[in-house]
C-alpha positions as CSV (number, residue, x, y, z in Angstrom):
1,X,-7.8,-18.7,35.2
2,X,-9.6,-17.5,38.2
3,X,-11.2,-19.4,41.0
4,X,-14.4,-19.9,39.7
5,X,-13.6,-21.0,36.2
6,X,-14.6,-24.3,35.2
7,X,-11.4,-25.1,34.3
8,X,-10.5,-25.2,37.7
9,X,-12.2,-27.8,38.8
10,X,-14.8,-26.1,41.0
11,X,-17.9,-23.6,41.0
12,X,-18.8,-21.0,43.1
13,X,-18.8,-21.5,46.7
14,X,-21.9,-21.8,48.6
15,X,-22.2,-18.8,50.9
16,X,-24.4,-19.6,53.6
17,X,-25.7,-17.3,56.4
18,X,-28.1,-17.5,59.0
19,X,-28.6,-13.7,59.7
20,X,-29.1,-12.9,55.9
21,X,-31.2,-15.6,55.6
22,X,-33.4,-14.4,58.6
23,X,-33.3,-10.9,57.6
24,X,-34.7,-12.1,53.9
25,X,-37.8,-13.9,55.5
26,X,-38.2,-10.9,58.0
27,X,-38.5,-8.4,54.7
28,X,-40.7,-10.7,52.7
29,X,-42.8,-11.5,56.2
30,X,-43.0,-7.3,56.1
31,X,-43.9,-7.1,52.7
32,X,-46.7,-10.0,52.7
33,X,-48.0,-8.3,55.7
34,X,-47.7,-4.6,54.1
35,X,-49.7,-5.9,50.7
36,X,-52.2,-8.0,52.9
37,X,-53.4,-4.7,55.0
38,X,-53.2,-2.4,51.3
39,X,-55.4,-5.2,49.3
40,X,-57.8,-5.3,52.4
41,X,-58.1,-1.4,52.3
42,X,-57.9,-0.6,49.0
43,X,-58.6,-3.7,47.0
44,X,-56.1,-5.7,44.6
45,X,-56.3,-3.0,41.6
46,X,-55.7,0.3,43.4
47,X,-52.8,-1.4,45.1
48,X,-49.9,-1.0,43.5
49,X,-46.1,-3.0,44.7
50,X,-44.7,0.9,45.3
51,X,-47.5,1.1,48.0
52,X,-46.6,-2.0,48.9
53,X,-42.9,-1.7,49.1
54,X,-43.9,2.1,51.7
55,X,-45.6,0.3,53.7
56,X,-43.2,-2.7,54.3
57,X,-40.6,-0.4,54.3
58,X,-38.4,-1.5,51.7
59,X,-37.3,-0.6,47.9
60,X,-39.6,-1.2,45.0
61,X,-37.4,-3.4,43.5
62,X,-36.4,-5.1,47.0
63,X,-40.4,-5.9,46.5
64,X,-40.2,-7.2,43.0
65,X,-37.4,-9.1,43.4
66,X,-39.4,-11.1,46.3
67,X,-42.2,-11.8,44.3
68,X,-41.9,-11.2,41.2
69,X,-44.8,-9.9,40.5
70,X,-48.0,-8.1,42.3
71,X,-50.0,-11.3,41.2
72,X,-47.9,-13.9,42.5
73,X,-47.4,-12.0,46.0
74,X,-51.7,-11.5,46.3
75,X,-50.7,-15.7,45.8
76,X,-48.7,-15.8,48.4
77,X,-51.1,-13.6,50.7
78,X,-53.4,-16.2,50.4
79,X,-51.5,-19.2,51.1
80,X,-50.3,-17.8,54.2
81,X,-53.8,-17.0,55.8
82,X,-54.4,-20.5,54.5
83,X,-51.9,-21.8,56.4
84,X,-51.5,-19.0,59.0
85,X,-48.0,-18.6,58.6
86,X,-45.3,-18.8,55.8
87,X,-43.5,-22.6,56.6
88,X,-43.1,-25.0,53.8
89,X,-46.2,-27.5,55.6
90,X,-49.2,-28.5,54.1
91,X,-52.5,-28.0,55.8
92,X,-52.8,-31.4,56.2
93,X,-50.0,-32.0,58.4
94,X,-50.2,-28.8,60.5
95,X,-51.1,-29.1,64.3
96,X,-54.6,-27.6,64.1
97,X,-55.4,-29.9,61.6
98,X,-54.0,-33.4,63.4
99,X,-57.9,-33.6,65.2
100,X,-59.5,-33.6,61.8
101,X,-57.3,-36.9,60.8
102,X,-57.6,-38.3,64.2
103,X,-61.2,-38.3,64.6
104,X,-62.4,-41.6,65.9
105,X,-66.2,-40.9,65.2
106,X,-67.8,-39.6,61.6
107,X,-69.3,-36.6,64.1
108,X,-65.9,-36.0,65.6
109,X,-64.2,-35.7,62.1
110,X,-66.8,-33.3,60.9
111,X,-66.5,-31.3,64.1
112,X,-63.1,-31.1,63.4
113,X,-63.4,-29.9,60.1
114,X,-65.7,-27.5,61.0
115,X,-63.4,-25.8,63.9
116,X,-60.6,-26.1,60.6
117,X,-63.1,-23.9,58.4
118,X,-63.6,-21.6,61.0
119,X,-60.0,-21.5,61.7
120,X,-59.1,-20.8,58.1
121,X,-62.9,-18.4,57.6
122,X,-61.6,-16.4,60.2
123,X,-57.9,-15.4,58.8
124,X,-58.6,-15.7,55.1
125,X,-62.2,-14.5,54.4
126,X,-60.9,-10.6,53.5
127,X,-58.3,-11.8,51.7
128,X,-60.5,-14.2,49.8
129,X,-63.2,-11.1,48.8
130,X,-60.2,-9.4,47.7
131,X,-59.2,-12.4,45.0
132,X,-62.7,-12.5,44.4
133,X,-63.1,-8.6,43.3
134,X,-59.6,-9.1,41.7
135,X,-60.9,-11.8,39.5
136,X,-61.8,-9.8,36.8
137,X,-58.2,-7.5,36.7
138,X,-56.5,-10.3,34.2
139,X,-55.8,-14.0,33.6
140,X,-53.2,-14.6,36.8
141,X,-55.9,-12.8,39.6
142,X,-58.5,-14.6,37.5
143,X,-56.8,-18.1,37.8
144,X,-56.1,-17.4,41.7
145,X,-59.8,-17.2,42.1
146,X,-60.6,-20.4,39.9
147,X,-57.8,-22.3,41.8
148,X,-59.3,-21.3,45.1
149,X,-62.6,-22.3,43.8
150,X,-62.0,-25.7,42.8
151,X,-59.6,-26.3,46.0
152,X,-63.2,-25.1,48.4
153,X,-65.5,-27.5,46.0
154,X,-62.3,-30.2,46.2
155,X,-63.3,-33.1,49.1
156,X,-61.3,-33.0,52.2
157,X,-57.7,-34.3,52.5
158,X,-58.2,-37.3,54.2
């Protein structure tokens, strides 16, 4: 019986490394940026993850494998101009958002919100007008836009 047998008593080892794990975020940082700038020039449809993979310099199937799927990296697009960056945080409990929570005033909450908008206006509004355009490509772009909808419409989360 070999090592990783289950007779043996024990499963694959864990293999753990920094550097692989940094390059991985660098290539899927590349490719998020790569299909960000294609859907902003050329719009969701006419984008396809082999223009995407070009520009990001990197496989087609390095692409896929990232993602899954053009749909679910236009989702991940969006969350990251959300949140202006690709850490596991909620909006909520980033920095820029800490002056909405901490208002002491009804006017100093709403400025903050406001400054938060205009934050999130500023590095999301192209990539919303893509979704938007996109909406009509199939159920998964479709949803996207509904989500994003409802989540604009949805009171604050304070």
């Amino acid at each position: 019986m070999g090592v990783n047998d289950s007779a043996s008593g024990r499963g694959r080892r864990r293999y753990d490394s920094p550097l692989r794990d940094q390059r991985a975020r660098q290539t899927r940082q590349a490719i998020v940026a790569a299909a960000n700038r294609l859907f902003v020039e050329g719009g969701y449809a006419a984008t396809s993850l082999a223009d995407i993979a070009k520009e990001a310099e990197v496989a087609r199937p390095t692409a896929f494998a990232a993602f899954g799927s053009k749909a679910a990296l236009l989702r991940e697009v969006v969350d990251q101009a959300l949140a202006g960056d690709d850490e596991p945080v909620p909006v909520a409990e980033r920095p820029w958002f800490r002056p909405v929570l901490e208002g002491r005033t009804p006017q100093a909450v709403v400025n903050a919100y406001a400054e938060v908008c205009r934050l999130i206006g500023g590095r999301a509004a192209e990539i919303f007008e893509v979704v938007r355009r996109a909406a009509d490509e199939g159920p998964e772009t479709a949803d996207l836009w509904e989500t994003m909808q409802r989540n604009r419409r949805a009171a604050p989360p304070w």
